[in-house]
C-alpha positions as CSV (number, residue, x, y, z in Angstrom):
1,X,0.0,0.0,0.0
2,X,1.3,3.4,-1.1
3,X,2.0,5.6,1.4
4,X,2.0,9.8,1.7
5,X,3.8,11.3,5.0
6,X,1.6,14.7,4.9
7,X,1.2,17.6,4.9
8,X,4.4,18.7,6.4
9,X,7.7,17.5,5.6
10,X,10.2,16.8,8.5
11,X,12.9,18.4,6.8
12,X,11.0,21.4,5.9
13,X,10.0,21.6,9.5
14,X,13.9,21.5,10.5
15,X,14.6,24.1,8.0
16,X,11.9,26.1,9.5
17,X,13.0,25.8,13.1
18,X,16.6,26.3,11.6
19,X,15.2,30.0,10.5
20,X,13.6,30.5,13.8
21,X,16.9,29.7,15.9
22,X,19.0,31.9,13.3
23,X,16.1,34.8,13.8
24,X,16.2,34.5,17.4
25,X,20.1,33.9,18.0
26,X,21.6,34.9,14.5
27,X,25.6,34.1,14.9
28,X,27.8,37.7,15.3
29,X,31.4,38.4,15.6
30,X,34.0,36.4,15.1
31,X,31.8,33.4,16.3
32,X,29.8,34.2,12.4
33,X,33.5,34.0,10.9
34,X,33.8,30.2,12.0
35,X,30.6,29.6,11.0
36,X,30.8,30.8,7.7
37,X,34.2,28.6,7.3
38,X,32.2,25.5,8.2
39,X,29.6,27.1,6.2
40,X,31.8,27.3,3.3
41,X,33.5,23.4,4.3
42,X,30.1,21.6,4.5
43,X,28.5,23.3,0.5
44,X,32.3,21.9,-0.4
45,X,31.4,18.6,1.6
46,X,27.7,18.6,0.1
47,X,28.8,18.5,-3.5
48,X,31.8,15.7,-3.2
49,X,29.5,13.7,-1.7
50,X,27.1,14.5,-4.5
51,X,29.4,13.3,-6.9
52,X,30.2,10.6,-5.0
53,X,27.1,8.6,-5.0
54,X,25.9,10.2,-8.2
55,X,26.0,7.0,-11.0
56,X,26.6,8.6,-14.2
57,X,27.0,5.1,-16.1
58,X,23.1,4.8,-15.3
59,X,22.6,8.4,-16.3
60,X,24.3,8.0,-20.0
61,X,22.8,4.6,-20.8
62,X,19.1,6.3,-20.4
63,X,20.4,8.6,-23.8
64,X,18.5,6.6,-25.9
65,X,15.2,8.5,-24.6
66,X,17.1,11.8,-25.7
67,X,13.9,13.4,-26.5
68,X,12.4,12.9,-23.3
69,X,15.9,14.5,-21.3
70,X,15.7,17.4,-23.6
71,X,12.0,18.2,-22.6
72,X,12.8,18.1,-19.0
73,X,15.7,20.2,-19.6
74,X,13.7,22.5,-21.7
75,X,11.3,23.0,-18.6
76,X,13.9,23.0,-16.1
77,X,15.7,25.7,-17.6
78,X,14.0,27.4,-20.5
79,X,10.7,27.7,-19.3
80,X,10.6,28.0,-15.7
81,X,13.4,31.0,-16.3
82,X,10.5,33.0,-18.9
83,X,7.8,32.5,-16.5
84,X,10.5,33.6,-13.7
85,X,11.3,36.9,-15.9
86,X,7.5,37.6,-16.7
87,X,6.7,37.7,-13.1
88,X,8.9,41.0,-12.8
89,X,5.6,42.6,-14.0
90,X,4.1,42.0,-10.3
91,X,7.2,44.2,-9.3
92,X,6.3,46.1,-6.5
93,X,2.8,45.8,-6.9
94,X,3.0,41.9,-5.7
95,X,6.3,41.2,-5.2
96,X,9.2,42.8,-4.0
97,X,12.8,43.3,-5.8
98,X,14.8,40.9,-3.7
99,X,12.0,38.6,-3.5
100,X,11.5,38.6,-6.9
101,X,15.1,38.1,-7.7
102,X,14.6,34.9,-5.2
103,X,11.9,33.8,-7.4
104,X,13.8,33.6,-10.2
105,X,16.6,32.1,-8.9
106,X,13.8,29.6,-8.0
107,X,13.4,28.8,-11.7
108,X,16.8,28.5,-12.1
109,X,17.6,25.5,-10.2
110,X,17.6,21.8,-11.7
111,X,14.9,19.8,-10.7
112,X,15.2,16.9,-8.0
113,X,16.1,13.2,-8.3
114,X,14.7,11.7,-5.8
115,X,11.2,12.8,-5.4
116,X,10.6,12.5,-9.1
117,X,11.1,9.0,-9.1
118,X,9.1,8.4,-6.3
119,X,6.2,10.3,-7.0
120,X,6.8,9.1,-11.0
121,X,6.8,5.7,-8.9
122,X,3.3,5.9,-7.2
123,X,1.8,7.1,-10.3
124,X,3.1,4.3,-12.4
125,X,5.2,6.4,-14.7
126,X,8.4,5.7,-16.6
127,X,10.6,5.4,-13.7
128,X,13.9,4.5,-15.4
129,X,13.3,7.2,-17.8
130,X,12.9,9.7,-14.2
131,X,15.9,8.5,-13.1
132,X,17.9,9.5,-16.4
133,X,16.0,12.8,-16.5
134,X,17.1,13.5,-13.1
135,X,20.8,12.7,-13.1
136,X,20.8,14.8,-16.4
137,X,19.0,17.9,-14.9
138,X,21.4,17.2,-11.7
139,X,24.7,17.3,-13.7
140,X,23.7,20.5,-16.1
141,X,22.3,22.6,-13.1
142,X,25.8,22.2,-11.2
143,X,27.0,24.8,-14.3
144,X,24.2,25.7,-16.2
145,X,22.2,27.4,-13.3
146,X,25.2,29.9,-11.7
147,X,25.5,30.4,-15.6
148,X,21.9,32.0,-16.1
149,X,22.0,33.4,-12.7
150,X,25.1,35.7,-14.1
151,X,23.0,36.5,-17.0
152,X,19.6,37.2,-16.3
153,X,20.3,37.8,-12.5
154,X,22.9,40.8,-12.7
155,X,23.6,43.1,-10.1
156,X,20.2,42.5,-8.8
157,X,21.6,40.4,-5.9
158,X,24.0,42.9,-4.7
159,X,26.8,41.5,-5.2
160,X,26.7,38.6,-8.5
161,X,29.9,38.7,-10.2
162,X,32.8,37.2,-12.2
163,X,34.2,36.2,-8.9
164,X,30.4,34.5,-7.6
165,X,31.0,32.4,-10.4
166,X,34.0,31.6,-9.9
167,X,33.5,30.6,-6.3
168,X,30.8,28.6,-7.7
169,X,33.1,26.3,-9.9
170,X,35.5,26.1,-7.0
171,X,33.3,25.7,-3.9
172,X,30.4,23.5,-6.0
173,X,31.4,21.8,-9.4
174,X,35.4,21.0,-8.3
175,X,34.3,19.1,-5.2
176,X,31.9,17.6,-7.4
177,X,33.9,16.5,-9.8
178,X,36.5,15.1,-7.5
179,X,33.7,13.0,-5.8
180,X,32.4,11.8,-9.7
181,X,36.6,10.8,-9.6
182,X,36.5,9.2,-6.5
183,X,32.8,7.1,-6.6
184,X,34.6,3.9,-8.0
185,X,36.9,3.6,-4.5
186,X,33.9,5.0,-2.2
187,X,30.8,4.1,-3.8
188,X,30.4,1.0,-1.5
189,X,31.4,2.7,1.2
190,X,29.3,5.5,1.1
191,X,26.2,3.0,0.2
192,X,27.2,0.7,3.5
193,X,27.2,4.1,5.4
194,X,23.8,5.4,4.1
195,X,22.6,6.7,7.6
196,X,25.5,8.4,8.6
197,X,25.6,9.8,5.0
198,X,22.0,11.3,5.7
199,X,22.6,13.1,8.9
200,X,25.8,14.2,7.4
201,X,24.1,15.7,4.2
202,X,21.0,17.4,6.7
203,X,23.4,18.6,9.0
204,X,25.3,20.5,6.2
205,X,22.3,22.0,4.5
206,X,21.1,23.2,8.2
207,X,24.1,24.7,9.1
208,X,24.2,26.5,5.5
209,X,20.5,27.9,6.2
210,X,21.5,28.7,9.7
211,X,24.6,31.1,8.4
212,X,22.9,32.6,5.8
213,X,19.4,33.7,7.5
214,X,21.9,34.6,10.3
215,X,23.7,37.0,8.3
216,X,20.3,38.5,6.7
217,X,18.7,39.2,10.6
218,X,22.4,40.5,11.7
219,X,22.0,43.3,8.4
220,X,18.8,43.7,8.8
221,X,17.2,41.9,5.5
222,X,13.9,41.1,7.1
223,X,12.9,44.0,8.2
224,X,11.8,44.2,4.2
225,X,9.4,41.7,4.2
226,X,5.8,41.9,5.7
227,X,3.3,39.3,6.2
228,X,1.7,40.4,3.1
229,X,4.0,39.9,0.7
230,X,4.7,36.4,2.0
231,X,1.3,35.6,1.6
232,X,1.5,37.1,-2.1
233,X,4.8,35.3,-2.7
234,X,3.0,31.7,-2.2
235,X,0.2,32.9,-4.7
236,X,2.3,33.6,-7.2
237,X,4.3,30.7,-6.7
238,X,1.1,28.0,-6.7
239,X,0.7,29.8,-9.7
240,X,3.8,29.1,-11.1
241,X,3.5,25.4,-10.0
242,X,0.0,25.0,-11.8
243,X,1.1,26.6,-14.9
244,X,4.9,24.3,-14.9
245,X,2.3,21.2,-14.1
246,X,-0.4,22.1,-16.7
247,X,2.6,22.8,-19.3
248,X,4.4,20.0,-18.7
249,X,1.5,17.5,-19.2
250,X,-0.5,19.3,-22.0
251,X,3.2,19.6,-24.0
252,X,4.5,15.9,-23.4
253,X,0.6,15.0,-24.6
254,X,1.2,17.3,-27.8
255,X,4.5,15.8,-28.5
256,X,3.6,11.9,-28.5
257,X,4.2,10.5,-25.7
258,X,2.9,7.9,-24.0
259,X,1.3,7.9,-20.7
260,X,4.3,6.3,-18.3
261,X,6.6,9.2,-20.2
262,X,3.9,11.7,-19.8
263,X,4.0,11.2,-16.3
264,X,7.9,11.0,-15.8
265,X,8.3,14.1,-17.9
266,X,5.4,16.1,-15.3
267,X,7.1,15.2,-12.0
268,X,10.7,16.0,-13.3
269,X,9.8,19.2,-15.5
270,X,7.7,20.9,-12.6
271,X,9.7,20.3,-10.0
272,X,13.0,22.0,-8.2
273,X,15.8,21.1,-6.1
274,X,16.0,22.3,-2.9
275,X,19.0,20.7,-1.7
276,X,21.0,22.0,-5.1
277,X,19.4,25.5,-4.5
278,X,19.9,26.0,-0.9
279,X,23.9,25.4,-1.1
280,X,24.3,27.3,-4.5
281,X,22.5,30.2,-3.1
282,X,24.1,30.8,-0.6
283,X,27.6,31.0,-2.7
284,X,26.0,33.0,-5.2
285,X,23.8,35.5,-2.6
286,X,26.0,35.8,0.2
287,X,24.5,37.9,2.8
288,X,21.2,38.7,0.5
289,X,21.0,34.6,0.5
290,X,18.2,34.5,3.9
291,X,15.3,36.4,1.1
292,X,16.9,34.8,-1.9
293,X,15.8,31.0,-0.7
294,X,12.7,31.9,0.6
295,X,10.9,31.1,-2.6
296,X,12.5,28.1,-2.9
297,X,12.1,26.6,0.7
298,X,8.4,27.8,0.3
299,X,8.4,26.4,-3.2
300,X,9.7,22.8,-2.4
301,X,7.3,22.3,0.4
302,X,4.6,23.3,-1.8
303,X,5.5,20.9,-4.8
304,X,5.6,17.9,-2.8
305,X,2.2,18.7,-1.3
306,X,1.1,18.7,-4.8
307,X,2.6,16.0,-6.3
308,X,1.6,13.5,-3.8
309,X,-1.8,14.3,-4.4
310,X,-1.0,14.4,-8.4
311,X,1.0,11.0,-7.8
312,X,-1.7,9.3,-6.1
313,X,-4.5,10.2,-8.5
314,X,-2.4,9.4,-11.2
315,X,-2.1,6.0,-9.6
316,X,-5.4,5.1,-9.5
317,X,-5.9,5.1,-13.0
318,X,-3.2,2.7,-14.3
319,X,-3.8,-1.2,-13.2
320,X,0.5,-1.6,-13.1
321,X,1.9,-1.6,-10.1
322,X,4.2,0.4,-8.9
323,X,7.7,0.6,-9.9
324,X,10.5,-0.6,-7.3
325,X,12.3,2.6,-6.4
326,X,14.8,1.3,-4.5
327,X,17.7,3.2,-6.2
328,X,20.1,3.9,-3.9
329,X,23.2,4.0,-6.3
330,X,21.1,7.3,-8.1
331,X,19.3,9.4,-5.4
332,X,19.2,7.8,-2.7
333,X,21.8,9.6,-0.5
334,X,21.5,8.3,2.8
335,X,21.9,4.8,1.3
336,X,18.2,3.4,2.5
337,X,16.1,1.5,-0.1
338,X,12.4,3.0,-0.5
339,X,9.5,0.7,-0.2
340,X,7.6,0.9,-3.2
341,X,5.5,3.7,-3.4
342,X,6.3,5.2,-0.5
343,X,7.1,9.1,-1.0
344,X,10.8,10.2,1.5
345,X,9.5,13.7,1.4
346,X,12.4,14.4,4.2
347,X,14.6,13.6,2.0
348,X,15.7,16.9,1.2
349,X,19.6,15.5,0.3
350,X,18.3,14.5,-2.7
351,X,21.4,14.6,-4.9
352,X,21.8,18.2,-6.7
């Protein structure tokens, strides 16, 4: 029997508490100094072990489906970036500046692994074909995305530059790379380790949330934001999210495919990485970083809400069962196989 761990995710209610403690005791001094080097040490960390237990051997053999890859890709990051630069019209009627710029880095980051197969799982979809779509989004992202965030970005963050991008390729895609290197020696390690893996990989991305909201309450960045907007900002995002989710079906039905690809090419072309996002933003932000991954932390909760109602409908129209998602060796960071159809919504180190 399927099962859906809603409404809340755990790991969005870390995160959440995570903002809270940094609102309430934001790190100062030279105590904010060390914790932007461990900061800095645990994106690095994040990204090798990304690499690590990424398998791109299973990634190129799903290039036969090429036309599928290239329409998730072409949602991930074509469309989601126009939508991202049309909502500038609702600038500062709806939105503000900065949280407009957060919105669009929202629509710049790849799309998940992880919950696209499982939700592609429960609805009896083309899992392999999630899989492939997913390690291929995963792998582009890690360059594409601080790529268009130079280019349609700007100087709209404050502070986005030749050098952000440079401290991107050293601080994201080199550890990354060395970890791709490395998998044949620690694959097996890292799969026998799978829990310590996870706490490892949630401990990082808290501490990275942590330093950054920190650093926005100790400048001051919150004062900008009233209740108001925030309730504007999820509007226009479950907008965005019904218009990705309408496009993405209503398109893979207009080009010809077929129903399990339909559905792999919805969960994978709506959908967007928090744990990618969160560490890149904070490289590429810097102390505007706390109102740059609001959207996204608001977004990611809001898509698997969705897509576990989407994935269970969908379900309930095919007589297959569902697919095995046990695919640790893909997206399945912390190691632990996933009963069919069940739907790790804390998993939020889903692999770039």
């Amino acid at each position: 029997m399927a099962r859906l761990r809603l409404p809340v995710d755990p790991y969005i209610a870390a995160l959440l508490g995570t903002v809270l403690a940094a609102t309430l005791l934001p790190v100062r001094g030279s105590a904010a100094t060390v914790a932007e080097g461990a900061s800095t040490g645990a994106v690095a960390l994040l990204f090798f072990l990304y690499g690590a237990r990424l398998s791109t051997r299973e990634a190129l053999a799903g290039l036969r489906h090429w036309r599928l890859h290239l329409t998730v890709l072409a949602c991930t990051f074509a469309v989601f970036p126009l939508l991202g630069l049309a909502a500038h019209g609702l600038v500062p009627y709806v939105l503000t500046p900065q949280l407009h710029t957060g919105l669009l880095f929202l629509c710049l980051v790849p799309s998940t692994v992880q919950s696209s197969i499982a939700f592609t799982s429960l609805a009896r979809g083309n899992v392999a074909a999630a899989i492939c779509a997913g390690s291929f989004s995963s792998v582009v992202g890690i360059l594409l995305t601080p790529l268009l965030a130079s280019a349609l970005l700007g100087g709209s963050t404050g502070g986005f530059s030749f050098d952000s991008l440079l401290s991107v390729v050293l601080r994201l895609l080199v550890p990354f790379l060395a970890g791709q290197l490395l998998r044949p020696h620690l694959g097996g390690l890292l799969k026998r380790r799978g829990s310590v893996l996870g706490l490892v990989d949630r401990g990082s991305i808290l501490l990275v949330v942590y330093v950054a909201f920190s650093q926005g309450v100790v400048k001051g960045v919150w004062h900008q934001v009233t209740p108001w907007r925030l309730l504007a900002l999820a509007a226009v995002e479950a907008v965005l999210l019904a218009v990705m989710l309408t496009l993405t079906m209503r398109g893979s039905q207009w080009l010809g495919f077929d129903r399990e690809d339909r559905i792999a090419i919805t969960f994978a072309g709506s959908k967007k990485s928090l744990a990618a996002g969160l560490p890149m933003g904070t490289v590429l932000f810097g102390a505007q970083a706390s109102l740059a991954l609001l959207p996204l932390m608001l977004f990611h909760q809001m898509q698997l809400m969705v897509g576990a109602v989407l994935a269970k409908r969908f379900g309930r129209k095919s007589d297959v069962p569902p697919a095995d998602t046990d695919v640790p060796s893909v997206d399945t960071p912390a190691g632990r196989p996933s009963p069919a159809g069940t739907i790790r919504t804390a998993d939020a180190a889903d692999p770039v």
